[in-house]
ROSELUM-160756 format. One record per residue (C-alpha): residue in one letter; x, y, z. Coordinates in steps of 0.1 Angstrom, whole numbers, plus 5000, padded with zeros to 4 digits. Layout:
REM ROSELUM-160756
(pt 'a' (X Y Z))
...
END
This chain:
REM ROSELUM-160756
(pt 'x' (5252 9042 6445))
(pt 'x' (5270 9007 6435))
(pt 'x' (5257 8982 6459))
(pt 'x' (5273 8949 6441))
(pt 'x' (5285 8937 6413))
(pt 'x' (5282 8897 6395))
(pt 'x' (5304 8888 6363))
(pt 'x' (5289 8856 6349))
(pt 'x' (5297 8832 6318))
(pt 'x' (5270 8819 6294))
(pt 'x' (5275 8796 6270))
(pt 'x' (5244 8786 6252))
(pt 'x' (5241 8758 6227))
(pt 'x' (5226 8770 6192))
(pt 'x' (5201 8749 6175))
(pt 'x' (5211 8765 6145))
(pt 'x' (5246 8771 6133))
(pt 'x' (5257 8805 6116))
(pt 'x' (5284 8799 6095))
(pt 'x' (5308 8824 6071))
(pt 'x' (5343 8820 6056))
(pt 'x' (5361 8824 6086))
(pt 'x' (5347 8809 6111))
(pt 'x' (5315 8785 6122))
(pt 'x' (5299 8793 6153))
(pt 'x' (5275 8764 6171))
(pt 'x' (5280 8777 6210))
(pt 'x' (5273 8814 6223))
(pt 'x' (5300 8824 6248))
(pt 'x' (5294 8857 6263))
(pt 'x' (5303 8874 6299))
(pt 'x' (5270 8887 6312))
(pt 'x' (5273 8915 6342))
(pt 'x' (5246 8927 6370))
(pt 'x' (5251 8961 6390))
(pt 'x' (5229 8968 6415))
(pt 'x' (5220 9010 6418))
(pt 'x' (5199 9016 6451))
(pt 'x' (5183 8986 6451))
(pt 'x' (5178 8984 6409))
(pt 'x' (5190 8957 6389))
(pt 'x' (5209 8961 6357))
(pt 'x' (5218 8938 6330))
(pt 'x' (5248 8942 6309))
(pt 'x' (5265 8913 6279))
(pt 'x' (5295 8914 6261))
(pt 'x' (5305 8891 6235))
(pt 'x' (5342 8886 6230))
(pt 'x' (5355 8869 6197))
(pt 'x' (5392 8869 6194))
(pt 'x' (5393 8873 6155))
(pt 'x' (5379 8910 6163))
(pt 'x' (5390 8924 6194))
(pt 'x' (5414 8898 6204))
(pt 'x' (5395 8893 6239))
(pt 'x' (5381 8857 6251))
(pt 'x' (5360 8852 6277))
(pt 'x' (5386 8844 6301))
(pt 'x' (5404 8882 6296))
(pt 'x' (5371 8901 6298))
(pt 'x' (5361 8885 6329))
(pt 'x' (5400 8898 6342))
(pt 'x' (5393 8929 6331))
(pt 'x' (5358 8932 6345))
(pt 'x' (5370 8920 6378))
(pt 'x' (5408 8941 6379))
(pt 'x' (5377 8969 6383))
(pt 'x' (5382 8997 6410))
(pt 'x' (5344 8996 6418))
(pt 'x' (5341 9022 6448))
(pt 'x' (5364 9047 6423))
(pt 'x' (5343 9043 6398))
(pt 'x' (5309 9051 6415))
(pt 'x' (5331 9084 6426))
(pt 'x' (5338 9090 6392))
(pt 'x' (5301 9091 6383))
(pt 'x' (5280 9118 6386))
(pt 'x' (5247 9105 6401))
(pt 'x' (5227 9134 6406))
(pt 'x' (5203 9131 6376))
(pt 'x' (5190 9106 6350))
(pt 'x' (5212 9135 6324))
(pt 'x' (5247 9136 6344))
(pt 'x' (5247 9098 6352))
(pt 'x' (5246 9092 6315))
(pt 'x' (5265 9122 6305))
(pt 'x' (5292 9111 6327))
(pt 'x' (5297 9077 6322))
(pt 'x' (5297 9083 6284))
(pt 'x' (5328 9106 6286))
(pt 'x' (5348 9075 6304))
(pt 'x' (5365 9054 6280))
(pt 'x' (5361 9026 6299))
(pt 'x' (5377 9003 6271))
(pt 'x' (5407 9014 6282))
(pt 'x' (5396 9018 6317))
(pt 'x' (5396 8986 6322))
(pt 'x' (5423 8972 6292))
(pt 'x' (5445 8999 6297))
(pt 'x' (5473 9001 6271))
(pt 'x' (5450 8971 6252))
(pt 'x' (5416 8983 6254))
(pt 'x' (5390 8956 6263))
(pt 'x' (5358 8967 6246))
(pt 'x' (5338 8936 6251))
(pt 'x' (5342 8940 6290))
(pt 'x' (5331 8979 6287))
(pt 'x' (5305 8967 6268))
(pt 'x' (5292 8945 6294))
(pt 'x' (5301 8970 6323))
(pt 'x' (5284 9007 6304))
(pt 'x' (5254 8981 6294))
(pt 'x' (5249 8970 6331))
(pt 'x' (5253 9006 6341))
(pt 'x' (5229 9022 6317))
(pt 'x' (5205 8997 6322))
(pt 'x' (5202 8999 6360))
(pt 'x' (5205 9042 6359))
(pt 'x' (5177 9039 6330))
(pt 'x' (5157 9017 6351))
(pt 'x' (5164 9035 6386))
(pt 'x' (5150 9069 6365))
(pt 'x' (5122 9049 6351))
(pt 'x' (5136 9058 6313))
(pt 'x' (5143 9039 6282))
(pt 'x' (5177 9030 6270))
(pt 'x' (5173 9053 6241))
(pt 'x' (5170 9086 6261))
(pt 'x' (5208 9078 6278))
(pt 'x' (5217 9081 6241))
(pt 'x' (5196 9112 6230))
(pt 'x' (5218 9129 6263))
(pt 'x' (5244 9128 6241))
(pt 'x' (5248 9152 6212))
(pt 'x' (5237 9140 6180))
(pt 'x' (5233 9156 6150))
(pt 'x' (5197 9162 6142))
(pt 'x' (5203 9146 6104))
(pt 'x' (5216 9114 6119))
(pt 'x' (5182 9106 6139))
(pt 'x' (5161 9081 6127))
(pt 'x' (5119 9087 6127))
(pt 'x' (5102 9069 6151))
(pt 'x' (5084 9037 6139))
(pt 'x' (5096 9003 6124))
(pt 'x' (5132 8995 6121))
(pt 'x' (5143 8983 6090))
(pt 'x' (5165 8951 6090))
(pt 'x' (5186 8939 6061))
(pt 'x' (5187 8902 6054))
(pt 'x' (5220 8882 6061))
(pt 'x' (5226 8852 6043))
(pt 'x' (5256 8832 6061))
(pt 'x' (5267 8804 6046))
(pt 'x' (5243 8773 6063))
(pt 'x' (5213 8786 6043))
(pt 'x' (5210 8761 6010))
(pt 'x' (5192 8773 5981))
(pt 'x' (5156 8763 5989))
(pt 'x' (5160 8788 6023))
(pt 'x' (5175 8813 6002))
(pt 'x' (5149 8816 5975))
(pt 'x' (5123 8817 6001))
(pt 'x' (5138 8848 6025))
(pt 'x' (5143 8866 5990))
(pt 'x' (5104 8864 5984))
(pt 'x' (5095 8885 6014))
(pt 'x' (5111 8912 5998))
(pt 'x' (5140 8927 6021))
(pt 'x' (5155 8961 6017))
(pt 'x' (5189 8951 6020))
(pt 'x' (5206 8916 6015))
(pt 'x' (5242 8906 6026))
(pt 'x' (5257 8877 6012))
(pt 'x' (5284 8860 6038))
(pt 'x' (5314 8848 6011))
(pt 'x' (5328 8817 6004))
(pt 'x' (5366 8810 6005))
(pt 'x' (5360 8796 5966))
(pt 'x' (5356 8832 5948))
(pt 'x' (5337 8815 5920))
(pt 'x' (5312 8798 5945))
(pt 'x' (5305 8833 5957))
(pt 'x' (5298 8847 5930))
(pt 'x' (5274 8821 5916))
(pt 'x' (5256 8831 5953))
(pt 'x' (5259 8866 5942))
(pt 'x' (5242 8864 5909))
(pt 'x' (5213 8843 5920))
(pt 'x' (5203 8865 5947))
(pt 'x' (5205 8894 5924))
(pt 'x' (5181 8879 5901))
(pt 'x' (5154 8871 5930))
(pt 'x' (5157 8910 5945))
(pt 'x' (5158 8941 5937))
(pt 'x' (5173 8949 5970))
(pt 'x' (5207 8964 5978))
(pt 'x' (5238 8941 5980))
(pt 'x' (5267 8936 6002))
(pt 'x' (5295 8910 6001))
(pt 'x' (5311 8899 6038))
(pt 'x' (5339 8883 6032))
(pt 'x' (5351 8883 6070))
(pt 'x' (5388 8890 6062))
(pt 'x' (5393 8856 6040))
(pt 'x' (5404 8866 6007))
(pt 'x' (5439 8873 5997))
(pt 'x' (5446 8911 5982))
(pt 'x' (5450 8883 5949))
(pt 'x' (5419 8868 5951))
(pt 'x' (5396 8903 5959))
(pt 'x' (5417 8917 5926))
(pt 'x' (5402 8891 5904))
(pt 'x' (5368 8893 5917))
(pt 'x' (5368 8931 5916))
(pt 'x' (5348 8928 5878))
(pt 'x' (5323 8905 5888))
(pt 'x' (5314 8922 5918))
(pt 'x' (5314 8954 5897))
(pt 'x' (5295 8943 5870))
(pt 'x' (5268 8929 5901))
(pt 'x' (5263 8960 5912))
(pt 'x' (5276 8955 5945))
(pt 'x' (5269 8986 5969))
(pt 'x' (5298 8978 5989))
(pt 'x' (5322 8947 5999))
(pt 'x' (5328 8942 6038))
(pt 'x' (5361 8932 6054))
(pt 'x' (5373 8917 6023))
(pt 'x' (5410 8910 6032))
(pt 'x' (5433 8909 6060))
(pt 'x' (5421 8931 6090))
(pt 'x' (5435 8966 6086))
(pt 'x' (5458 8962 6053))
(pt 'x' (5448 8998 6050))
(pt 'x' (5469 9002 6016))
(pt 'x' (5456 8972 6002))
(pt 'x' (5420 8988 6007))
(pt 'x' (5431 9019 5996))
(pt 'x' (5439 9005 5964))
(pt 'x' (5409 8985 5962))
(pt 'x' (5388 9013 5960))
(pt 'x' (5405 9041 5939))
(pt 'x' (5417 9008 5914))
(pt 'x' (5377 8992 5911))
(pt 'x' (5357 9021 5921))
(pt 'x' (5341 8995 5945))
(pt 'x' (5336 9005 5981))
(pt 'x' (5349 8992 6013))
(pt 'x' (5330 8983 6048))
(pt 'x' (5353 8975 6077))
(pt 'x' (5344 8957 6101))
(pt 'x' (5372 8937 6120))
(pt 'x' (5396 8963 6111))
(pt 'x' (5371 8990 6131))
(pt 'x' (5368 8992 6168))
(pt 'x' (5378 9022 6179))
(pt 'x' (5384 9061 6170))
(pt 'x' (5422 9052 6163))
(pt 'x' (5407 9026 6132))
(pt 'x' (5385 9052 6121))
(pt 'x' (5413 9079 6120))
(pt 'x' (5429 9057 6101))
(pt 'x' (5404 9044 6075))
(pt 'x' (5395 9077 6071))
(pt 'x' (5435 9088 6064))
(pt 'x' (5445 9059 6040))
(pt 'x' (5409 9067 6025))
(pt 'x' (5405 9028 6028))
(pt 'x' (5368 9029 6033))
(pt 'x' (5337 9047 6027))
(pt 'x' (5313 9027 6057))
(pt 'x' (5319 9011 6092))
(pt 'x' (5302 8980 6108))
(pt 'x' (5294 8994 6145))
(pt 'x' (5281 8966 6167))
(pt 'x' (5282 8976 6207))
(pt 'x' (5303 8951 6217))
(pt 'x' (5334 8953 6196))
(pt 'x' (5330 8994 6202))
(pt 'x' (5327 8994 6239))
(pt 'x' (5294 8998 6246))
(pt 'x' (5263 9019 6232))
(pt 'x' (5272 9053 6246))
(pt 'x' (5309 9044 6225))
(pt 'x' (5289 9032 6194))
(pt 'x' (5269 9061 6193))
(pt 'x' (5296 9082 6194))
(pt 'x' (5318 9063 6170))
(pt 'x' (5288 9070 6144))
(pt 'x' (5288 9110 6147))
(pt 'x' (5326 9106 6140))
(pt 'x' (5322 9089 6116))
(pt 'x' (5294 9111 6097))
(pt 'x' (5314 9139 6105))
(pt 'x' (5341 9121 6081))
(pt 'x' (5322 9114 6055))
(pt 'x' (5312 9078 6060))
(pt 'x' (5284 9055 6061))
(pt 'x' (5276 9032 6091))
(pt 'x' (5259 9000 6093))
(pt 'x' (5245 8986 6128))
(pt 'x' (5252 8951 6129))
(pt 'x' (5254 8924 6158))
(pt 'x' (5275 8897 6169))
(pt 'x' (5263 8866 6168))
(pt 'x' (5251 8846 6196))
(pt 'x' (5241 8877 6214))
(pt 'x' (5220 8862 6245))
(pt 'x' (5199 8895 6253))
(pt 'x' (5211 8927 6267))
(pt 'x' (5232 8933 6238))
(pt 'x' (5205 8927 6213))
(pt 'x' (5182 8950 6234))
(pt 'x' (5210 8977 6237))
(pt 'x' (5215 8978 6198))
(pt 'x' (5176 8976 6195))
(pt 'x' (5179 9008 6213))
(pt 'x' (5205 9019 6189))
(pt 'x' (5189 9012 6162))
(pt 'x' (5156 9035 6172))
(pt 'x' (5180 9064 6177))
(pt 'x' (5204 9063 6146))
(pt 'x' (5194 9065 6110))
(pt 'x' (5220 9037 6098))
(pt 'x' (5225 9026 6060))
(pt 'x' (5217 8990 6075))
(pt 'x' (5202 8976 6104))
(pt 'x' (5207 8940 6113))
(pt 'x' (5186 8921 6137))
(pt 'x' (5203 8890 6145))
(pt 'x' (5183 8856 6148))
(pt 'x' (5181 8846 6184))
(pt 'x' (5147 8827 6178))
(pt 'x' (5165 8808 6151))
(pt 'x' (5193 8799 6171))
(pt 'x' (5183 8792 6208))
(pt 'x' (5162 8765 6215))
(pt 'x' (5135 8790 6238))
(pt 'x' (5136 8825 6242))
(pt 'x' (5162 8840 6267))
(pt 'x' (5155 8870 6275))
(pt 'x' (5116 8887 6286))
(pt 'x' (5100 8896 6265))
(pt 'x' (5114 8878 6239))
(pt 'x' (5131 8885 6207))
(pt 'x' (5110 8891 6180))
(pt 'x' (5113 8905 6141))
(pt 'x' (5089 8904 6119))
(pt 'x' (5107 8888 6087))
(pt 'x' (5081 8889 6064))
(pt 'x' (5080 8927 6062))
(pt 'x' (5126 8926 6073))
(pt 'x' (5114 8952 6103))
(pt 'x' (5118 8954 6137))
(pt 'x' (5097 8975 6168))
(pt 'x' (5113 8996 6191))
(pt 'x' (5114 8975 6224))
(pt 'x' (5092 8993 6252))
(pt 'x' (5099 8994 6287))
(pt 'x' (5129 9008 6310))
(pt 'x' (5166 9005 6305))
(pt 'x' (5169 8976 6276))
(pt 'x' (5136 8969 6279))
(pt 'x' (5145 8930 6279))
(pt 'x' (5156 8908 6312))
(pt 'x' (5169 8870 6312))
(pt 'x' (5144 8845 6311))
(pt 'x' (5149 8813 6329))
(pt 'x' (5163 8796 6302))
(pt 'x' (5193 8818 6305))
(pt 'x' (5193 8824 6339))
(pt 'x' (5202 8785 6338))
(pt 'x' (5232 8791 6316))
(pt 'x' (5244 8823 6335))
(pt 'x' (5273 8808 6354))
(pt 'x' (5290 8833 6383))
(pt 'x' (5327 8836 6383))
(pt 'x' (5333 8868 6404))
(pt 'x' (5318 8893 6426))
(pt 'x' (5319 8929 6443))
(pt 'x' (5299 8941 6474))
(pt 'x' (5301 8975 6483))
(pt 'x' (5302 8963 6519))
(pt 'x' (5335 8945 6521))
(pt 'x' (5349 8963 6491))
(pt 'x' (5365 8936 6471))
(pt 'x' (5359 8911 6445))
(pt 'x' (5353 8877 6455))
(pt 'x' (5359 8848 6435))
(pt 'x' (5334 8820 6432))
END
């Protein structure tokens, strides 16, 4: 059923930098994959960032390419649309291709590639891979518009701020500053412009110190919950956190897998987790990662990485119209490409924070030309001489 297989590098320049506490990014870097199924083409992305999984691009393309192709199209069970999805989600293939240090970015790109070309061979949606898998009726989401929260990273000054406030948003998260004081000034003047929901992301830069002393401010703010606030997985220092301030904990770097979760969920460290696809592995993984973690107890926000070029942001889209999430983020690829990558392209409606349900087989997006011209091929498989070529 695997004909070939392409691993290729993008980096795209950003006309628009996103910026938080602990890091600044101005250049997309993501390993892009294409499978060909019978003849069908599917697209796949991940997006490695060191400071969450530990990957770079250089490691996922390893992993990707360490790949025993011809086993895995044994492995798969392509008899239906149902058992091709059904199978491939019980693989772990994080660890199928990291072993004993999963690579979830790289199973992101590979189960993305997959699903996309299976959904497309079957002539179905991405979302009715995920709806093979059994999820609770109470986590499903009605259909319609998707609800995005706003995200307010640190390049936005005061002027932008005061104007993506007056479009009303449901939710708002404030990216932190190093300077707690700074922060909270941010804090307070978005919470006299909205009504909305509040979030602090602090992206792991605060010292267990630092989040101690803001605790009563962000308390007193009503904050509904503070993200990554200190040192990835200091699981007593959250702990503490929250019995101590009665605030609650989101983790996001310190989340990427079931072991995390077992683990947030033991030290009690956290009442939410951040799933974006590519830290968790793929969509099949992130959907599954949610019903464990409603089954726990906790909350779940769908968030992005950013940079995402365009099958990621079409497989969370898909997600997104599957999973009734506390949150929802979009991401801003029109903001921060210089044309539109993918076909169609991305589009939110940020006047009303809500996004459509993207139409059309598998992700229901394809590169555009203006990525096509960034997409830069580094290996390949071909079922015909059965091995990985470099390029």
């Amino acid at each position: 059923m695997i004909h070939s297989v392409e691993i290729h590098v993008a980096e795209v320049p950003m006309i628009r930098s996103f910026d938080h506490a602990g890091a600044k990014r101005v250049t997309t870097a993501s390993v892009l994959v294409t499978v060909d199924v019978d003849g069908i083409r599917g697209y796949g992305e991940g997006a490695p960032r060191p400071y969450v999984t530990g990957e770079t691009v250089g490691s996922v393309v390893a992993a990707l390419a360490g790949l025993d192709v011809a086993l895995l199209a044994e492995v798969l069970d392509w008899r239906s649309f149902e058992s091709a999805a059904s199978s491939l989600g019980r693989l772990d293939v994080s660890r199928l291709l990291g072993g004993a240090a999963p690579a979830p970015s790289a199973a992101a790109a590979l189960e993305t590639a997959l699903l996309d070309a299976v959904c497309r061979h079957h002539g179905r949606p991405l979302r009715d891979a995920l709806l093979v898998l059994d999820i609770p009726a109470e986590m499903r989401r009605d259909d319609g518009p998707i609800p995005v929260s706003l995200v307010l990273d640190l390049s936005r000054d005061e002027a932008e701020l005061r104007e993506l406030l007056a479009h009303r948003p449901r939710h708002v998260k404030v990216k932190a500053t190093k300077d707690i004081g700074e922060c909270l000034g941010r804090i307070e003047l978005v919470r006299e412009l909205t009504a909305a929901t509040v979030s602090v992301d602090v992206n792991g830069a605060w010292t267990a110190e630092q989040l101690a002393a803001a605790a009563p401010s962000l308390r007193a703010l009503g904050i509904a919950w503070i993200e990554e606030p200190t040192t990835a997985r200091d699981w007593g220092v959250l702990r503490h956190f929250r019995h101590s301030t009665g605030l609650d904990v989101m983790v996001d770097e310190s989340f990427v897998d079931e072991q995390d979760l077992r683990l947030a969920v033991e030290f009690e460290a956290a009442g939410y987790v951040n799933i974006r696809v590519s830290k968790c592995g793929g969509v099949l993984r992130s959907a599954q990662l949610a019903v464990q973690a409603h089954g726990a107890g906790l909350g779940y926000q769908l968030g992005v990485h950013v940079g995402e070029t365009g099958p990621l942001w079409g497989a969370g889209r898909a997600l997104a119209s599957v999973l009734d999430a506390v949150t929802v983020e979009a991401g801003r690829p029109d903001e921060w490409f210089a044309e539109p990558l993918t076909v169609p392209a991305f589009a939110v409606d940020r006047r009303n924070n809500e996004v459509e349900p993207l139409t059309g087989n598998g992700t229901g997006v394809v590169p555009a030309a203006a990525l096509l011209r960034h997409m830069r091929k580094v290996r390949s498989w071909d079922a015909g001489a059965g091995k990985w070529t470099d390029w």
